[in-house]
matplotlib code that plots the C-alpha trace (Angstrom):
import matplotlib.pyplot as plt

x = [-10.3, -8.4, -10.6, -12.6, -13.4, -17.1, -18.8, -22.4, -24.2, -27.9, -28.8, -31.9, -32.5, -34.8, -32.6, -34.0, -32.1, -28.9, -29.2, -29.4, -26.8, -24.2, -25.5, -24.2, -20.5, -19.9, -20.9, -18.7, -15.7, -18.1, -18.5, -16.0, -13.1, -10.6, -12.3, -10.7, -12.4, -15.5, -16.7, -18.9, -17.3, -20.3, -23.8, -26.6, -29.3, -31.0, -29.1, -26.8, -23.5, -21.2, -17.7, -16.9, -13.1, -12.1, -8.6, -7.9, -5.6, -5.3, -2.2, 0.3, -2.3, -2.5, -3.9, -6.6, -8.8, -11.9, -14.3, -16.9, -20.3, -22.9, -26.7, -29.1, -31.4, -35.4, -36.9, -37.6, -33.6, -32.8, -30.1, -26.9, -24.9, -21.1, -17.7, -14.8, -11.8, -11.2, -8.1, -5.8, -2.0, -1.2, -4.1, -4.3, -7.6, -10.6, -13.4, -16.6, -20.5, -23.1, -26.1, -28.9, -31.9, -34.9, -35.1, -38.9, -39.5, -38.1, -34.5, -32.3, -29.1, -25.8, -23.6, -20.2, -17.7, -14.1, -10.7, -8.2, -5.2, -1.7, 1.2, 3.5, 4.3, 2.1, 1.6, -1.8, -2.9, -1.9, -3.9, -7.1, -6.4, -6.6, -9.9, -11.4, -10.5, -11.9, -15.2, -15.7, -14.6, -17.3, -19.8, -20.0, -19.2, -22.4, -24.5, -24.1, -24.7, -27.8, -28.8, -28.7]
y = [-39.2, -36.7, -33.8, -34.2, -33.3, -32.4, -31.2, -31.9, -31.9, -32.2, -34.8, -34.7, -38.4, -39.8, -40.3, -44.2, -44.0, -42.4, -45.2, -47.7, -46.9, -46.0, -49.8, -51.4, -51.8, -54.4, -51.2, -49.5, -49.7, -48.7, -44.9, -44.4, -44.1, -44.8, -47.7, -51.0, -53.2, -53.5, -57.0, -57.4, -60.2, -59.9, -59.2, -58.2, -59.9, -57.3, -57.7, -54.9, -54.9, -55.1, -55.3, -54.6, -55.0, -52.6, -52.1, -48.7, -46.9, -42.9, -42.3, -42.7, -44.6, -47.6, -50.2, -53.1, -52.2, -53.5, -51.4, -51.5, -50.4, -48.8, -48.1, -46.2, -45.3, -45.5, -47.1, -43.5, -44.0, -40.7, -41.3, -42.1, -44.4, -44.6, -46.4, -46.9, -48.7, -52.6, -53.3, -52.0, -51.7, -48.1, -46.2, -45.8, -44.3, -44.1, -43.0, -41.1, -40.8, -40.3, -38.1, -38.4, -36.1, -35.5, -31.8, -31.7, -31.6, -35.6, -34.4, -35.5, -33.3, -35.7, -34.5, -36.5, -36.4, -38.0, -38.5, -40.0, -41.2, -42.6, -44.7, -42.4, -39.2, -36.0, -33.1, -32.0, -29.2, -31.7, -34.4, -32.0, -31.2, -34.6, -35.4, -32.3, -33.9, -37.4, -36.0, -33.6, -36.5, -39.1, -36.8, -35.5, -39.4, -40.2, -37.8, -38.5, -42.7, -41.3, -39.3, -41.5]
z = [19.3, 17.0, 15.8, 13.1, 9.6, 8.5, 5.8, 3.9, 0.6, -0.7, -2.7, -5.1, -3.7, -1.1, 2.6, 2.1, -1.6, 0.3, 2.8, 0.1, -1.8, 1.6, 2.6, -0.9, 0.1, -2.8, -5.3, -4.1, -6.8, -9.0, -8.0, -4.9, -7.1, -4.4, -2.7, -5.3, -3.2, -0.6, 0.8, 4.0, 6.3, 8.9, 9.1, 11.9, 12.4, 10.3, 7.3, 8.2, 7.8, 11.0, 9.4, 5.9, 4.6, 2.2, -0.4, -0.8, -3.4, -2.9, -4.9, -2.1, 0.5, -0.1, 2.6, 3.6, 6.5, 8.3, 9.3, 12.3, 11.2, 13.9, 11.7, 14.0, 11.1, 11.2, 8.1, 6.0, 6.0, 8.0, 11.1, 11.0, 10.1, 12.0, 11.7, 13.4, 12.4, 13.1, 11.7, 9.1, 8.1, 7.4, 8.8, 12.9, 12.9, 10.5, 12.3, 10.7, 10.5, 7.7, 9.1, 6.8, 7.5, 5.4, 3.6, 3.3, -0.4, -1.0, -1.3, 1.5, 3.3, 4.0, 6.5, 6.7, 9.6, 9.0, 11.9, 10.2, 11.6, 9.5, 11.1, 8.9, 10.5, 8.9, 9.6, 11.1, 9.3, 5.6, 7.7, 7.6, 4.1, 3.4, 5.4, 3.4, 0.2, 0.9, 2.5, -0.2, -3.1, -1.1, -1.0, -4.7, -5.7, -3.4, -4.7, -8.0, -7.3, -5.4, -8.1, -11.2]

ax = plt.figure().add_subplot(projection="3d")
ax.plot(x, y, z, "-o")
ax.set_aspect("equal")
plt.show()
């Protein structure tokens, strides 16, 4: 897997809030700005979701993909929660993690990891860039959902 892009934030939000708002894929083209489009095509036997399709429209990325969901979580909503890509048209490679961990005074730290990978030729160091920008966008966006 291509190297990967990371980066966290603290959220004035319980991790089991986080959790709940990460899980809501349908809510989010409500704050992901980005994301025009989330709907879950298969569940767990928890509930979970295992794939989720999503329409995406970043300005000049513009693709349908499926995601793969992994949700090793306990119930106070700390773990992590992992994707990888399924299927898409543009994107090669879409692969990142949520860590949620507690930070002791009902707040909760989100760490975010991102590889992305583009059929279109790019270079790697604007590839990086661009991780840093959708990590950094996700997590402000996230926060403030979590928040509110």
């Amino acid at each position: 897997m291509a190297e990967r892009t990371q980066s966290s934030i603290d959220v004035s939000a319980a991790p089991e809030t986080v959790l709940d708002v990460i899980a809501d894929f349908e809510s989010y083209p409500d704050w992901a700005g980005q994301v025009k489009s989330a709907k879950v095509l298969v569940e767990d036997a928890d509930g979970w979701a295992d794939e989720v399709e999503f329409v995406l429209d970043a300005g000049v990325i513009k693709d349908t993909y499926t995601l793969g969901y992994t949700w090793d979580v306990d119930e106070d909503g700390t773990g992590t929660v992992s994707w990888t890509l399924v299927k898409a048209t543009l994107l090669k490679a879409l692969d990142g993690a949520y860590t949620l961990t507690s930070d002791g005074s009902g707040g909760t730290r989100v760490g975010y990891e991102l590889a992305v990978d583009v059929s279109l030729p790019m270079l790697g160091v604007l590839k990086r860039k661009a991780e840093k920008v959708i990590i950094d966008t996700a997590l402000k966006e996230l926060k403030k959902r979590a928040e509110a």
